[in-house]
C-alpha positions as CSV (number, residue, x, y, z in Angstrom):
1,X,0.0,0.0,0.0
2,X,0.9,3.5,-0.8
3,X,1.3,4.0,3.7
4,X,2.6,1.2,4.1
5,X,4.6,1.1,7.7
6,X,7.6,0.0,6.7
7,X,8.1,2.5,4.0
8,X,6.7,4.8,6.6
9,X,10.1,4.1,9.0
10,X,12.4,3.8,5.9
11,X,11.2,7.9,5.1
12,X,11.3,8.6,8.5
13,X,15.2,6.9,9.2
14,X,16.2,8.8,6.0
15,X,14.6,12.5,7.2
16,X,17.3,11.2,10.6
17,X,19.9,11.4,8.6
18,X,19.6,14.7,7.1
19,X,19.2,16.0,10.3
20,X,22.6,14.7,10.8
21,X,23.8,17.7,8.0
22,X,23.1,20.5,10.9
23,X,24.0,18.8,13.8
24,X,27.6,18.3,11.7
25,X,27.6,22.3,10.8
26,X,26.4,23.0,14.1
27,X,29.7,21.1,15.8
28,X,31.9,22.7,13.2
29,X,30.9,26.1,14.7
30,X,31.5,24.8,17.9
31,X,35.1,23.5,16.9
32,X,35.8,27.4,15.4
33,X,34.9,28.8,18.5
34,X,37.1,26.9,21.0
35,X,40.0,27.6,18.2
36,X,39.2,31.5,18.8
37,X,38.8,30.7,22.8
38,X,42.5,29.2,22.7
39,X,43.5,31.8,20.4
40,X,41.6,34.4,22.8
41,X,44.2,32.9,25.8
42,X,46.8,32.7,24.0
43,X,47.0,36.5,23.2
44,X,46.1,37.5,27.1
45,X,49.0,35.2,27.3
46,X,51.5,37.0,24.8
47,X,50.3,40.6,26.2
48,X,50.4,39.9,30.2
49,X,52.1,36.9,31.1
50,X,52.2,33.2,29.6
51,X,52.1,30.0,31.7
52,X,55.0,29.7,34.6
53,X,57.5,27.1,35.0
54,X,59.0,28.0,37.9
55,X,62.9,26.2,38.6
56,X,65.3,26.5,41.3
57,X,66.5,28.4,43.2
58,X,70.0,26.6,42.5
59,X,73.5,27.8,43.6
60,X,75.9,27.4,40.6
61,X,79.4,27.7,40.7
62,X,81.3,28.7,38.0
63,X,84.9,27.4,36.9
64,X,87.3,27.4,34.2
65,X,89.8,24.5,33.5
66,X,92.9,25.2,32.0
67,X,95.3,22.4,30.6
68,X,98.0,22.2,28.1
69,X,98.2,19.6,25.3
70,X,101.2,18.8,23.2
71,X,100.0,18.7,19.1
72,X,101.3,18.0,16.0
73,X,101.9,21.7,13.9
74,X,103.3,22.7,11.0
75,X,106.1,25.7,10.4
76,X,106.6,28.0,7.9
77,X,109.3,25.1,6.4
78,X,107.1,22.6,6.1
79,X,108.4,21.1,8.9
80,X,106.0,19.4,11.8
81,X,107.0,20.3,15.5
82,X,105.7,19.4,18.7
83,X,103.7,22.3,20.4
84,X,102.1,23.2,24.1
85,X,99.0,24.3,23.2
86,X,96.6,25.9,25.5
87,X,93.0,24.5,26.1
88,X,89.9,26.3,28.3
89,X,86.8,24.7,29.2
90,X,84.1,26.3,31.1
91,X,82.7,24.0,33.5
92,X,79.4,25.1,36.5
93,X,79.1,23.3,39.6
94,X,75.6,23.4,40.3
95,X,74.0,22.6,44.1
96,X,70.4,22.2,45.3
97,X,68.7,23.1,48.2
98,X,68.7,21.2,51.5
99,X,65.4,22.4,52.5
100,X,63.1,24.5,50.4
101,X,60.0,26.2,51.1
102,X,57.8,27.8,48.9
103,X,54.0,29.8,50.6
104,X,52.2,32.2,49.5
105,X,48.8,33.6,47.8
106,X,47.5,33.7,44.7
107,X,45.6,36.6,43.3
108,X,43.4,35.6,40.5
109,X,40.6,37.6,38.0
110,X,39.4,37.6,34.8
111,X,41.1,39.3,31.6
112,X,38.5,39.3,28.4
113,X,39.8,39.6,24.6
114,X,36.4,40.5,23.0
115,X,33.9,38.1,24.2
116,X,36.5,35.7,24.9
117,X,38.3,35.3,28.5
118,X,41.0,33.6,30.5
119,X,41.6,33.3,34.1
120,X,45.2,34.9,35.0
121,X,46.8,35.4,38.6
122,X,49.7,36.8,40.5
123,X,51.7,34.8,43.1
124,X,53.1,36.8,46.2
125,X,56.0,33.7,46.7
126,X,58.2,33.6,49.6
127,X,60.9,31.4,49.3
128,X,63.5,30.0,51.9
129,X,65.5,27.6,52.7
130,X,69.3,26.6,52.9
131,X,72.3,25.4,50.9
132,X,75.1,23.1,51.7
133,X,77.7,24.9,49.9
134,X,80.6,22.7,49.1
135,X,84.2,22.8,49.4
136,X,86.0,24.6,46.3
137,X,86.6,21.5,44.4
138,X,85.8,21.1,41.2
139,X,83.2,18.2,39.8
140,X,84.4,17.8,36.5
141,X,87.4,18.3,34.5
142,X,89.7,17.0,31.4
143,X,92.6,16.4,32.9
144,X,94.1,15.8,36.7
145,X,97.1,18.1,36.3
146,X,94.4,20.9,35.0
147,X,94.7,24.6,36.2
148,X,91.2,26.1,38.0
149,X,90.3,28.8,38.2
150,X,87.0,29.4,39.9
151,X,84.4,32.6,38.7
152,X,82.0,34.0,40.3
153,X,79.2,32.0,42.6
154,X,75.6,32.8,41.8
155,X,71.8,31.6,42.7
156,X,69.9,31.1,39.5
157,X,66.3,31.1,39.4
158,X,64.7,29.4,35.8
159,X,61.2,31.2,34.9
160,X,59.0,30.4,31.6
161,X,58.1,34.4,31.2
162,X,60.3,36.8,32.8
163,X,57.5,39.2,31.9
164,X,55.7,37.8,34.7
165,X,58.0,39.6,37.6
166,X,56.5,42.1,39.4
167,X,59.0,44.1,41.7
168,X,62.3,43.8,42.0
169,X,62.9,40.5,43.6
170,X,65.6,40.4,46.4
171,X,67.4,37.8,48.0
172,X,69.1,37.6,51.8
173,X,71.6,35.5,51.7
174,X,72.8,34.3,54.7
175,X,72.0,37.9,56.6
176,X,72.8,40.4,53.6
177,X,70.9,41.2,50.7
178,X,71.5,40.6,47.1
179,X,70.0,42.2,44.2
180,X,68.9,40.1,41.1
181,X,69.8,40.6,37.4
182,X,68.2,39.0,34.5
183,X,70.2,36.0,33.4
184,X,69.5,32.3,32.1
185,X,72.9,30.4,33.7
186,X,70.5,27.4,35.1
187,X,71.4,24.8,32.4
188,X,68.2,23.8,31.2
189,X,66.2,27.0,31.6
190,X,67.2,29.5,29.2
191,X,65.1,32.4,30.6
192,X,65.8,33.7,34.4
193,X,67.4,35.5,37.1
194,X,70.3,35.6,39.0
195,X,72.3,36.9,41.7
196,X,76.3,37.1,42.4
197,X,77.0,36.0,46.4
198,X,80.2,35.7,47.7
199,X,81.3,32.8,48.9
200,X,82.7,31.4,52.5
201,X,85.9,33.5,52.6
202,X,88.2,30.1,54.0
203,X,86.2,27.8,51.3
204,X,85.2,25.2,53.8
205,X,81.7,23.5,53.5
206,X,79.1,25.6,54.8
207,X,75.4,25.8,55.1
208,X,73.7,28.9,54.1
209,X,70.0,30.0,54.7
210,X,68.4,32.5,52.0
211,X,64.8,33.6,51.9
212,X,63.4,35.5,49.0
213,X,60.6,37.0,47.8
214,X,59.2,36.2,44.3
215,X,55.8,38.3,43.0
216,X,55.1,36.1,39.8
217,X,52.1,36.8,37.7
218,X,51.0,34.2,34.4
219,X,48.1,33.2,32.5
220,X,45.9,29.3,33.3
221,X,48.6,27.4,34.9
222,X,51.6,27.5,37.5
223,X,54.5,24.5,37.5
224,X,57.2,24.2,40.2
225,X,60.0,21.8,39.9
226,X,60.8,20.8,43.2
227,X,64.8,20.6,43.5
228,X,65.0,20.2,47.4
229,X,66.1,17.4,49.6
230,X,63.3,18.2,51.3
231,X,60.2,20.6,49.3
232,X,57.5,21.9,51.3
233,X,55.4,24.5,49.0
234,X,51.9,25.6,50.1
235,X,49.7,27.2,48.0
236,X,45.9,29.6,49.1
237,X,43.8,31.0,46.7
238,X,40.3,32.2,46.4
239,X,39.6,30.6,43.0
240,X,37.0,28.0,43.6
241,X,37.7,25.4,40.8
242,X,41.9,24.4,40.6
243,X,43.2,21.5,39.0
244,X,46.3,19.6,40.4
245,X,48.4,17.8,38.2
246,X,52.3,17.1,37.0
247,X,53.5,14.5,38.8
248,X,52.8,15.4,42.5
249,X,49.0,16.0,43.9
250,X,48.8,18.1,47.4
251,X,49.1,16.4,50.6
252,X,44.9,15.3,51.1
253,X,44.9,15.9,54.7
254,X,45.8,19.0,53.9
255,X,43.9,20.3,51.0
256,X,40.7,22.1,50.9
257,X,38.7,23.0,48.2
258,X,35.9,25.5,48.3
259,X,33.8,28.1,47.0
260,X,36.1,30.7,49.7
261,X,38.8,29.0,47.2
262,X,41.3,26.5,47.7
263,X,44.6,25.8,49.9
264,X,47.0,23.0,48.9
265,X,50.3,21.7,50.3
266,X,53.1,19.8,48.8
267,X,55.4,18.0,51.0
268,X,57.5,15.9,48.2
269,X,61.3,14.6,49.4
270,X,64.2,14.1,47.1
271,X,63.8,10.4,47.4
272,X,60.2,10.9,46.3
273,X,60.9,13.0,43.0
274,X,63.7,12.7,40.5
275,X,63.7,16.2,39.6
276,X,67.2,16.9,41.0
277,X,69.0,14.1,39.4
278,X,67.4,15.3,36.0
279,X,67.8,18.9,36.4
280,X,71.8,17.6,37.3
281,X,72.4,15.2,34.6
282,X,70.7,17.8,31.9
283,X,72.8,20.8,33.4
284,X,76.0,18.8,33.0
285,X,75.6,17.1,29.8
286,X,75.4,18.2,26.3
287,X,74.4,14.9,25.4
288,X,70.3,13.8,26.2
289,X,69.7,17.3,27.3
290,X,66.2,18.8,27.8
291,X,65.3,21.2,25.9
292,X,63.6,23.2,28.8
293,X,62.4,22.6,31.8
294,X,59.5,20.8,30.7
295,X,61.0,17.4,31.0
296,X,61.8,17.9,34.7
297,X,59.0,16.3,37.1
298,X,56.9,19.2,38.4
299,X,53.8,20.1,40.5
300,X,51.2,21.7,38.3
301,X,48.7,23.9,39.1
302,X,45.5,25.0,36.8
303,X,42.9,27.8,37.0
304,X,40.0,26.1,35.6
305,X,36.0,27.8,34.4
306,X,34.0,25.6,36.4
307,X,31.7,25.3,32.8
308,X,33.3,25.4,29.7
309,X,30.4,25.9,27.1
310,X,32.1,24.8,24.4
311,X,33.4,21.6,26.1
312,X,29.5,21.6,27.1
313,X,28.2,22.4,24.1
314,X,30.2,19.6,21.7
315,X,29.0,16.9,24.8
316,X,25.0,18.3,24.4
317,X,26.0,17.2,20.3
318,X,27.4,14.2,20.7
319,X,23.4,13.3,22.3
320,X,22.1,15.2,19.1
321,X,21.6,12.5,16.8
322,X,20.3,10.2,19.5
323,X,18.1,13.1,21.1
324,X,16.6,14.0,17.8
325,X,16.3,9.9,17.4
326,X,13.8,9.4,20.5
327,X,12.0,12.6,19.2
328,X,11.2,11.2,15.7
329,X,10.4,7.3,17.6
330,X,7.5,9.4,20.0
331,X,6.2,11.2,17.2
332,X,6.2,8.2,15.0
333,X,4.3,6.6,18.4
334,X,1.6,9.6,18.1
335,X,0.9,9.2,14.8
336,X,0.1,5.1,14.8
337,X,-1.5,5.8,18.2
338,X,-3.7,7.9,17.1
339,X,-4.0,7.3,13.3
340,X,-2.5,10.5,12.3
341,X,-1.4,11.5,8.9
342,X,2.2,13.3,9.6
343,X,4.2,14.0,6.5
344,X,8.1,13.5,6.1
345,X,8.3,17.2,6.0
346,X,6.9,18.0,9.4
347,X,9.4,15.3,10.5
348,X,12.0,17.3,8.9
349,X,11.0,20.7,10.3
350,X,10.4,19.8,14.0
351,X,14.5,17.6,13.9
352,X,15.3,20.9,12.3
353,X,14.3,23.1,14.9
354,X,15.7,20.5,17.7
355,X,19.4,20.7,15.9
356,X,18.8,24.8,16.0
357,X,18.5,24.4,19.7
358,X,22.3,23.3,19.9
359,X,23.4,26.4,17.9
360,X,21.1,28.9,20.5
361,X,22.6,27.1,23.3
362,X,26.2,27.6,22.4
363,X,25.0,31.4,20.9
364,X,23.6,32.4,24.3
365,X,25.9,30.7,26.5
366,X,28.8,33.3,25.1
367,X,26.7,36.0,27.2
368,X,25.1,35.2,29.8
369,X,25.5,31.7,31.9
370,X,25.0,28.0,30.1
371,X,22.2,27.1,32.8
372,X,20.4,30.1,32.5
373,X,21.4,30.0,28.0
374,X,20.0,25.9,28.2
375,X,16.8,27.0,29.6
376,X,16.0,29.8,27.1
377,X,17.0,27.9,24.4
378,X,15.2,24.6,25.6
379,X,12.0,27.0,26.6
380,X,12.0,28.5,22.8
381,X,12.2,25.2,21.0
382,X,10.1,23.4,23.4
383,X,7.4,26.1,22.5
384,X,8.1,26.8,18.9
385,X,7.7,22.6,18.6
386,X,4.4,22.6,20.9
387,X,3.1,24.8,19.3
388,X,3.7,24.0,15.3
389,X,2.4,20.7,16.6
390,X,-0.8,21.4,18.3
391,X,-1.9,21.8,14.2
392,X,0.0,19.1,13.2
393,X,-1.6,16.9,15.3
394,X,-5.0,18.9,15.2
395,X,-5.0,19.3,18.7
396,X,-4.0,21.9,20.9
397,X,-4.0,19.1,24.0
398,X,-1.7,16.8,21.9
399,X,0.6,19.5,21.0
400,X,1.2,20.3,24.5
401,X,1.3,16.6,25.4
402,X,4.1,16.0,23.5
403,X,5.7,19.3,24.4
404,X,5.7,18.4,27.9
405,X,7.6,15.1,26.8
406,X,10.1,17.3,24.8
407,X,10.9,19.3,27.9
408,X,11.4,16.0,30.2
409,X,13.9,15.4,27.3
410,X,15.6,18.1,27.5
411,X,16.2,18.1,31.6
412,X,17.3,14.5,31.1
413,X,19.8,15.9,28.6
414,X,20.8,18.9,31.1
415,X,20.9,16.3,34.0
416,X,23.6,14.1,31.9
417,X,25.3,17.3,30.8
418,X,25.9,18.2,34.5
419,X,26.5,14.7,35.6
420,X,29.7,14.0,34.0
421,X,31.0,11.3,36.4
422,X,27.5,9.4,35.9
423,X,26.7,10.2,32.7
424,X,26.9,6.4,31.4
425,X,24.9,5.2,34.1
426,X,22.0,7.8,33.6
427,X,22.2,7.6,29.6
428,X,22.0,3.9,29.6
429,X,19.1,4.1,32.5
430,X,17.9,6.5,30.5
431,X,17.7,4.7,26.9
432,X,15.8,2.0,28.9
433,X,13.0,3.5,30.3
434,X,12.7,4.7,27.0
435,X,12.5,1.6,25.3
436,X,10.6,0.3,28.3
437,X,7.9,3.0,27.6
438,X,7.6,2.7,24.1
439,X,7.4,-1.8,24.3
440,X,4.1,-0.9,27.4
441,X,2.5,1.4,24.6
442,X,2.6,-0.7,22.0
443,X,2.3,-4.5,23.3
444,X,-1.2,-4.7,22.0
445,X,-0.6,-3.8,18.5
446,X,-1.3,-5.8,15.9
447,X,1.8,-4.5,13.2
448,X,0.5,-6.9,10.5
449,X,-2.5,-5.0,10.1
450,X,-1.1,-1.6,10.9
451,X,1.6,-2.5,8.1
452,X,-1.2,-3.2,5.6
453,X,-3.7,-0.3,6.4
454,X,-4.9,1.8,3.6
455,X,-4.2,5.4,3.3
456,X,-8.0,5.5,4.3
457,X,-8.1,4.1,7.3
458,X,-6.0,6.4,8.6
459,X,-7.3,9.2,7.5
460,X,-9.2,9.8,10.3
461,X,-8.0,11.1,13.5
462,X,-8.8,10.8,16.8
């Protein structure tokens, strides 16, 4: 017959799959805009200050080796001699901290690039701790019978963005302060401070306590490499929503996350991390070296948006085919329920206006907040559907009926949207209740005959 059901479904299945044309434009858009977020971050970045690596402090001692070598040369006769030739390689001695501490608070707002914005803060650091500095000898060198000749001591400090200083950082060392200058010198960072100290005047071993305080500003996230024998670093903040990562998480008796804001605490030892024997064996070796500090175990630290709409936004999609799917089943349900007459084109028009409710969500969300943009865009196409199918349906009761069963749809979307830890377990209970629903309604009918009804009988609807 020329209504036959199954023909019916085929129609129906293939109207689905042009839905899927929107829905894939739709996610494309969504795509572009996290591309002009991250571009958006990365600019704030480039004009304020980028992410921090934070390394050191470390006490590096400069030397010189000087050794003669007999070669092979050739004089003005031809003739090959036997010559002292001079050689001088520059060597650095570089020592960690005994004990390092690292406290203080971080400042966090908001900076916007159009419509676009990134969380940035400012740390108020104070470091201390002490070194063990060694005897004069040197660590490394060519030759036994070598000449050194030892330079000029200095505490290095590796940063990611020196433009993320604020104030002049000042270290006491030992009792007596010591300006910084700008400098790399920490083998692996090539971007830094330091600052010249003088060393024990008899050049015995000798431990010596610093403090110093850093104010470091950056943009999203904050790494420190812990380089002690023993690191304690403590971090308090009011931003609500952090994210702890690298290869350390803070102490859990100790942290506490809230929505005053967080406070987290490090306590990581030198048998715990390997951070100082690679920050070492890179410093002192050509060969395998890092190319930064990024290949140094670190503590990392991220300033999160507790929603991200368009990390929302492509997870609401990803439900969009299935979403529009259970729409097109219940209206398929009205129709042989109550002998309706519902062209392929009405099909088409209410999936249409379904996948349009992804595009107002992600539209609205950029201005005003996603709970408050999902309602208004679920209350418009909730209502625009309703009411375009109280005439479908010929029934103003029907339309809001099956609006009504939109709108549970749509919470249930919100609800796994929100639940992101549950989500399989509520999608999956769900699909089932669904299915459940639809096998109640329809375990009376009789699909033979509804397969091989004329266009007549169901004309008529009730």
């Amino acid at each position: 017959m020329r209504n036959s059901l199954f023909l019916k479904i085929f129609i129906i299945g293939f109207v689905l799959l042009l839905i899927v044309i929107p829905l894939t434009m739709i996610g494309a858009i969504v795509q572009e805009r996290q591309t002009r977020q991250n571009e958006a971050v990365r600019d704030i970045g480039a004009s304020y200050a980028g992410t921090q690596r934070l390394l050191g402090p470390v006490l590096v001692m400069p030397y010189s080796e000087f050794y003669t070598v007999d070669e092979i040369t050739t004089d003005v006769d031809g003739k090959k001699i036997k010559q002292p030739v001079e050689h001088r390689v520059e060597h650095a001695r570089h020592v960690l901290p005994g004990d390092l501490v690292m406290q203080g608070e971080l400042a966090t707002h908001i900076k916007k690039r159009g419509i676009f914005r990134a969380p940035v803060y400012e740390w108020q650091a104070n470091i201390s701790g002490n070194f063990l500095v060694p005897e004069a000898v040197a660590s490394e060198r060519h030759r036994t019978d070598s000449r050194i000749l030892w330079g000029q001591p200095y505490v290095a400090l590796g940063l990611s963005d020196m433009r993320g200083v604020t104030g002049k950082p000042e270290l006491d060392w030992g009792g007596k302060p010591v300006g910084f200058v700008k400098g790399g010198g920490i083998g692996v960072s090539d971007s830094g401070m330091i600052a010249p100290i003088t060393p024990p005047a008899d050049g015995k071993p000798a431990s010596i306590t610093f403090k110093l305080k850093l104010g470091l500003r950056g943009t999203e996230r904050l790494s420190i490499v812990p380089l002690g024998e023993n690191n304690r670093i403590q971090i308090n903040s009011a931003w609500p929503h952090p994210s702890f990562g690298g290869r350390f998480l803070p102490d859990a008796a100790s942290q506490s996350i809230g929505p005053e804001g967080f406070r987290a605490t490090w306590n990581i030892s030198s048998l715990a991390s390997a951070a100082g024997q690679q920050f070492l064996r890179a410093a002192g070796s050509s060969e395998g070296k890092c190319a930064d500090a990024s290949c140094l175990e670190a503590i990392e630290l991220r300033l999160v948006e507790p929603v991200n709409i368009y990390t929302q936004s492509d997870r609401a999609l990803k439900y969009g085919f299935l979403f529009v799917g259970i729409t097109f089943a219940a209206f398929f349900l009205f129709e042989i329920m109550r002998r309706l007459r519902i062209h392929p084109a009405q099909y088409f028009m209410v999936g249409l206006a379904q996948a349009l409710f992804f595009l107002l969500v992600l539209s609205l969300s950029e201005h005003i907040a996603f709970s408050l943009a999902y309602l208004a865009a679920a209350s418009a196409s909730v209502g625009l559907i309703g009411f375009y199918l109280a005439f479908v349906m010929q029934s103003a009761r029907r339309g809001i009926v099956f609006g009504g069963v939109l709108g549970l749809l749509f919470a249930a979307l919100y609800g796994l949207l929100v639940s992101e830890d549950i989500a399989l377990m509520l999608g999956s209970l769900l699909l089932f209740g669904l299915l459940a629903t639809a096998m109640i309604l329809t375990r009376r009918f009789d699909w033979y005959r509804l397969g091989n009804q004329s266009e007549g009988a169901t004309a008529s609807p009730q």
